[in-house]
C-alpha positions as CSV (number, residue, x, y, z in Angstrom):
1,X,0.0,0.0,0.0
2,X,2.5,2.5,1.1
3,X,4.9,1.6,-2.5
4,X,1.7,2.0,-4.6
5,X,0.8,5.7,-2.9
6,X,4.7,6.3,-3.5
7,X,4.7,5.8,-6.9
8,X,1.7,7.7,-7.1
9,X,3.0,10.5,-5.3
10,X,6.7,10.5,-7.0
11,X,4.4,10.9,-10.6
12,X,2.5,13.7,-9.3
13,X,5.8,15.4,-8.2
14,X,7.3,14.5,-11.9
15,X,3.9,15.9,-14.0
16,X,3.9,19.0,-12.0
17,X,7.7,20.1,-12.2
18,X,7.4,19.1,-16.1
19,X,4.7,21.4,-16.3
20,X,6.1,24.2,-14.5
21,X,9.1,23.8,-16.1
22,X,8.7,23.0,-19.7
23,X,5.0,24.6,-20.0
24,X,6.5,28.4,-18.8
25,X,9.2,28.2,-21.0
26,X,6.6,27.2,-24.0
27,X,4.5,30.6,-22.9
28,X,8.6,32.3,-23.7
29,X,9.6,30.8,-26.6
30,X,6.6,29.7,-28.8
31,X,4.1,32.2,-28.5
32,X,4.2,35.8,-29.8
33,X,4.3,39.2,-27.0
34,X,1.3,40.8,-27.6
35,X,-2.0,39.6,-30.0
36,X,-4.9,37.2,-29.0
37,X,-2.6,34.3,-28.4
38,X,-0.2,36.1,-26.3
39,X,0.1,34.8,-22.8
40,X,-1.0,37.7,-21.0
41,X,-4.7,37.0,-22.7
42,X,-5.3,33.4,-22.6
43,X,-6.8,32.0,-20.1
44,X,-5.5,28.9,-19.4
45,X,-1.6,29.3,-18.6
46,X,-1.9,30.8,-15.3
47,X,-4.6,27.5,-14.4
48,X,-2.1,24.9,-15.9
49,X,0.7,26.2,-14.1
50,X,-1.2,26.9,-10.8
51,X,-2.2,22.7,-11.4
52,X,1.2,22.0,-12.2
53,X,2.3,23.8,-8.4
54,X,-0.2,22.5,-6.7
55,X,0.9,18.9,-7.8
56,X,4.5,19.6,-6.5
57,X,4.0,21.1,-3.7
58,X,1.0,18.4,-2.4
59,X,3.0,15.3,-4.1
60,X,6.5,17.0,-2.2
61,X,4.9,17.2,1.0
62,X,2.7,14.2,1.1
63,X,6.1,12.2,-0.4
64,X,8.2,12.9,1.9
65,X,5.3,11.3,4.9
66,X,4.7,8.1,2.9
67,X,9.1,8.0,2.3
68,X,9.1,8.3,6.2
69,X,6.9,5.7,6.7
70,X,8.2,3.0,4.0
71,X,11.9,3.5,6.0
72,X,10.2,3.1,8.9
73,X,7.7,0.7,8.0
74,X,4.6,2.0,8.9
75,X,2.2,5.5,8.7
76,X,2.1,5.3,12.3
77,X,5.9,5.4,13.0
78,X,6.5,7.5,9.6
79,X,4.2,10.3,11.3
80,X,6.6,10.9,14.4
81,X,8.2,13.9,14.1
82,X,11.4,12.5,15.0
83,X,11.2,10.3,11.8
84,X,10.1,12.8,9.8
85,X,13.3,14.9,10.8
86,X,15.6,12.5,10.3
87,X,14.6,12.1,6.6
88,X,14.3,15.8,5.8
89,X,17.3,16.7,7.1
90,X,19.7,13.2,7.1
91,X,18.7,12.1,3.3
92,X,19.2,13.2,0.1
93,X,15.5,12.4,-0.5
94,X,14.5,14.2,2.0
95,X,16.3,17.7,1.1
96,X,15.6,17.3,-2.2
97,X,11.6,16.9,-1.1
98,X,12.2,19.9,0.8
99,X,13.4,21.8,-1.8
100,X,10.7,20.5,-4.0
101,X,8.0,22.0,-1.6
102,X,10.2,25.2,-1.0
103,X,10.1,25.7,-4.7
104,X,6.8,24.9,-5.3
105,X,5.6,27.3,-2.6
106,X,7.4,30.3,-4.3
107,X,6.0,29.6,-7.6
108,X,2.5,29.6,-6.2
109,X,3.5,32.8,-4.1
110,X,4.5,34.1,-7.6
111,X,1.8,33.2,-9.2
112,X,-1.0,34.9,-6.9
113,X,1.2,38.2,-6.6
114,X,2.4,39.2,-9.9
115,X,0.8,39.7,-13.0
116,X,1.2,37.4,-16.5
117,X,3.5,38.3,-18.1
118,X,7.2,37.2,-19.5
119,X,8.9,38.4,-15.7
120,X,6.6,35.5,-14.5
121,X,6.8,32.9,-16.9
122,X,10.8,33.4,-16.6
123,X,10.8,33.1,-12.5
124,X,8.4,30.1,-13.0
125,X,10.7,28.2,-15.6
126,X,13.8,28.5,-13.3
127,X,11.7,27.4,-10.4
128,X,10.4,24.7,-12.4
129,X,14.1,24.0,-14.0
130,X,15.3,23.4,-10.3
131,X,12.9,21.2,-8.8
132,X,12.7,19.1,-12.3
133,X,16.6,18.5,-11.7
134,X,15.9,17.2,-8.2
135,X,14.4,13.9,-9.6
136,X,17.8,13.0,-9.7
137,X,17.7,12.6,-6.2
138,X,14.3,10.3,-6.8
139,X,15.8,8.0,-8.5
140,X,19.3,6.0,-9.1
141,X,21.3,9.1,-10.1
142,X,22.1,10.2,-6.6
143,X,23.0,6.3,-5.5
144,X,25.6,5.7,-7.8
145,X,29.1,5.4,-5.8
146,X,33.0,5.8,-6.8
147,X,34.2,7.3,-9.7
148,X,31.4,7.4,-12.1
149,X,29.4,8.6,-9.0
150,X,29.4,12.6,-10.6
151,X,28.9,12.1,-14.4
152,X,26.1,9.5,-14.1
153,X,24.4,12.1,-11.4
154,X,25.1,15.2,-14.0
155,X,23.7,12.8,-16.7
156,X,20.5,12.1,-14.7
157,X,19.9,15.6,-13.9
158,X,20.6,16.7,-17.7
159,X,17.8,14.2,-18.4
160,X,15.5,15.1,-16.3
161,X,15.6,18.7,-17.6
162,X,15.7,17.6,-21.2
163,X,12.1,15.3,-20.5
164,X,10.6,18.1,-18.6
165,X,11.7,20.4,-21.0
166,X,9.6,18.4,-23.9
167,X,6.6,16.7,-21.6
168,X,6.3,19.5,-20.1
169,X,5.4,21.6,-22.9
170,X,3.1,19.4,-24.1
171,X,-0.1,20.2,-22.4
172,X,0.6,23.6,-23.3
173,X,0.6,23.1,-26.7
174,X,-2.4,20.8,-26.7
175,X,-4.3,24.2,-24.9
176,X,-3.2,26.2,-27.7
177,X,-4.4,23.7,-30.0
178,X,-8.0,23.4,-28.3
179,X,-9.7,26.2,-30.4
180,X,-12.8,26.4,-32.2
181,X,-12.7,24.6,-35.5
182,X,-12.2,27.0,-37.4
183,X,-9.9,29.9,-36.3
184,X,-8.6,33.5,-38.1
185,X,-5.6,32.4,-40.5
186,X,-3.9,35.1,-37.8
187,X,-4.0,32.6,-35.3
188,X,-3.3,29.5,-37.6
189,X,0.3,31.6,-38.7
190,X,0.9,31.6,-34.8
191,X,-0.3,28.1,-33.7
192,X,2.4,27.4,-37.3
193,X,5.6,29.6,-35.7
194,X,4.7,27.8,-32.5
195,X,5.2,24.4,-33.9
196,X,8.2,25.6,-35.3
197,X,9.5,26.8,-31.8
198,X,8.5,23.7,-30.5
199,X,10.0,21.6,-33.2
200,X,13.9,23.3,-32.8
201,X,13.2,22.9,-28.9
202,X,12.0,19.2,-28.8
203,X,14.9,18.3,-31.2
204,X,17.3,19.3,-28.6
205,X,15.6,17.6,-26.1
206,X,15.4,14.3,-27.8
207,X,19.2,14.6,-28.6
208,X,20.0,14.9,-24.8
209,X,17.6,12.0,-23.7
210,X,18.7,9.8,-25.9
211,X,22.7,10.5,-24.9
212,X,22.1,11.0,-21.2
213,X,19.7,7.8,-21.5
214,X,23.0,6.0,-23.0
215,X,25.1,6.9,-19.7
216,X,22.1,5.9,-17.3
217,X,21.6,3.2,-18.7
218,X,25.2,2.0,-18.5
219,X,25.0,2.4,-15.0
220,X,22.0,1.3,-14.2
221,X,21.2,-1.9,-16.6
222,X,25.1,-2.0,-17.7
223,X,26.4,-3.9,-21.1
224,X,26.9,-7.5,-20.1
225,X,22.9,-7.4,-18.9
226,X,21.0,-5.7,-22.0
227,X,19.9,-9.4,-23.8
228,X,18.9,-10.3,-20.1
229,X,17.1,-7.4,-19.8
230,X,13.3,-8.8,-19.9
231,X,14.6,-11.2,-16.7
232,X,13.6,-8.4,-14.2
233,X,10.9,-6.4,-13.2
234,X,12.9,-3.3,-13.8
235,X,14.1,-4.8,-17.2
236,X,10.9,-5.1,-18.0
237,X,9.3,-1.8,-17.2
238,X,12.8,0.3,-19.0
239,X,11.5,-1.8,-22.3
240,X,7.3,-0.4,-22.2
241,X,9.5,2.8,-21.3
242,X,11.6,2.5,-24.5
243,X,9.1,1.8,-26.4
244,X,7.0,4.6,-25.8
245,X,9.7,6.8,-26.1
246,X,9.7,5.5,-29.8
247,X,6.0,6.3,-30.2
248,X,6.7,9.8,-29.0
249,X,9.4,10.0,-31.7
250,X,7.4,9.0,-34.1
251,X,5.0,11.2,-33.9
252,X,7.2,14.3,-33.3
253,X,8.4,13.5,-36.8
254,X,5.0,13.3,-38.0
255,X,4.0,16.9,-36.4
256,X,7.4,18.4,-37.8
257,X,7.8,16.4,-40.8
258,X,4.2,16.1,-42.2
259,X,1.5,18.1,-40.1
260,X,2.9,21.4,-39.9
261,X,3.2,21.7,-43.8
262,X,0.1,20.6,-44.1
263,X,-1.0,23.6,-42.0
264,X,1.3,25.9,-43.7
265,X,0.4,24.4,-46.9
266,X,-3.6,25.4,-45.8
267,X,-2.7,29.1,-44.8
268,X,-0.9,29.9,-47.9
269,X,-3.6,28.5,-50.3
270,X,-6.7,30.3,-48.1
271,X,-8.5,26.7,-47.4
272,X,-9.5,25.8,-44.0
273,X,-7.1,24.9,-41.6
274,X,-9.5,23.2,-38.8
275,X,-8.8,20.0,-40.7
276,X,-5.0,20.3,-40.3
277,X,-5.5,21.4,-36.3
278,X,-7.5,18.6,-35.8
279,X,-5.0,16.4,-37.0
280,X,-2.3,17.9,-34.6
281,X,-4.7,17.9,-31.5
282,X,-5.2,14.0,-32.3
283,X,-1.4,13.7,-32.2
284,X,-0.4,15.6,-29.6
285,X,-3.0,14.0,-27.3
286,X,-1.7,10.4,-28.1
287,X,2.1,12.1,-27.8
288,X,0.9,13.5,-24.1
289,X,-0.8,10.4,-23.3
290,X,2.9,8.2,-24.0
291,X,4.3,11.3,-22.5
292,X,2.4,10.8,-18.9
293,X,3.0,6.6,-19.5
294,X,6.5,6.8,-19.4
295,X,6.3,9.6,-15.9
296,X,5.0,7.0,-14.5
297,X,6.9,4.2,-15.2
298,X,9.8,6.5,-14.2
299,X,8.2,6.9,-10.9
300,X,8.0,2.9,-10.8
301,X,11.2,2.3,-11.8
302,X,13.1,4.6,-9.0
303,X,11.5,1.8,-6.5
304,X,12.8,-0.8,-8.1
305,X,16.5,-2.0,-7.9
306,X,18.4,-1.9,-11.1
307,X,20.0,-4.9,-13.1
308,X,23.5,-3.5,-12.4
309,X,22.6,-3.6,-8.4
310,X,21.9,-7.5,-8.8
């Protein structure tokens, strides 16, 4: 009971520091200053973002409790406020949940105070950069000892910030997508430099997951274990990973590759363009749904022991 509420909670804490992070530096990068689809006058950033905080902060704070009380092994004796030192202050987890909630609490400070606007969405990406580099200390990258202790650590942060900076921005971009229709072929030429934004962003992204997943994985499944790898739980569960991380590829392709010059194809000729939005919405819904599968399979896997740990 206690390692299903975990994972639970450790996948709350990873959706809402993706969000935080990747979503306000969408709101920076891929949408224009001023116009109907500038930040400042959509609704729905400052709601996303106050969901994506509430997420951390709850998951970090309610974490931490049910971390206490799987070392201790019990709620009863993970509720003493001895316990509940000792982790916070005497773990890595525990600072780094501390943090978490620390950061968290600022952003949503932030967000009541101050006005949308880039000054915001800039505070909230770097509050959202940090916490989304302390899944490090969620998972493996912090356990690693001797000399390959500090690369595979920098490589686990790197890849943390590299996923939340691409699943992050994903429910973002679906928001932006879920218009009317039919919309003004003002607002189809910015959904279209969006997806180009997007595009150049996610490409760098991928690149960095895919390198920083080589180095974790070298650590954490290791060479002479990879045609073994469906022997163990963990083995398992990196594999349904993998493979949705595949299906996310593909179908970035297909919204870079194929889907945006349709749309572009559909400004520049006057037709329609709801046909050519729909087509992306359906896409990046599928892409977020992989996108929240393999969060939580992360959050599994950091309970798990690795192939390399026997």
């Amino acid at each position: 009971m206690l390692e299903a509420a975990l994972v639970v909670l450790r996948f709350a804490q990873y959706t809402g520091a993706a969000i935080l992070f990747g979503a306000s530096l969408f709101l920076l990068y891929a949408l224009p200053r001023a116009g109907e689809l500038a930040p400042p006058a959509l609704a729905w950033p400052r709601g996303l973002l106050v969901v994506a905080t509430l997420l951390t902060l709850v998951g970090a704070v309610l974490g931490l409790i049910v971390q206490t009380a799987t070392m201790a092994g019990s709620l009863t004796e993970g509720l003493k406020p001895a316990a509940l030192t000792f982790v916070a202050g005497g773990t890595g987890i525990g600072r780094a949940a501390l943090f978490r909630a620390l950061a968290a609490a600022v952003a949503a400070v932030g967000l009541l105070l101050f006005r949308p606007g880039a000054w915001l969405w800039g505070l909230l990406a770097v509050l959202g950069g940090v916490t989304t580099a302390s899944w490090a200390w969620m998972g493996h990258g912090a356990a690693t000892e001797g000399a390959g202790a500090l690369v595979h650590l920098v490589a686990d942060v790197v890849h943390s910030l590299a996923a939340g900076l691409w699943l992050g921005a994903l429910p973002a971009f679906l928001l932006l997508l879920w218009r009317p229709m039919s919309i003004g072929a003002a607002a189809g030429r910015v959904v279209h430099r969006s997806l180009h934004g997007f595009g150049g962003i996610g490409a760098t992204a991928v690149a960095a997951l895919i390198l920083t997943g080589l180095v974790n994985s070298w650590y954490l499944v290791g060479p002479s274990n990879v045609w073994t790898l469906w022997a163990s739980e963990y083995g398992r569960l990196l594999s349904v990973k993998l493979l949705l991380f595949a299906l996310m590829l593909g179908l970035a392709a297909a919204n870079r590759y194929r889907l945006t010059p349709r749309l572009e194809a559909a400004l520049a000729t006057g037709s329609a363009a709801a046909a050519a939005l729909a087509a992306l919405r359906r896409s990046v819904i599928v892409e977020a749904g992989a996108g929240l599968g393999i969060l939580a399979l992360v959050a599994w896997l950091g309970t798990l022991a690795p192939p390399s740990g026997g």
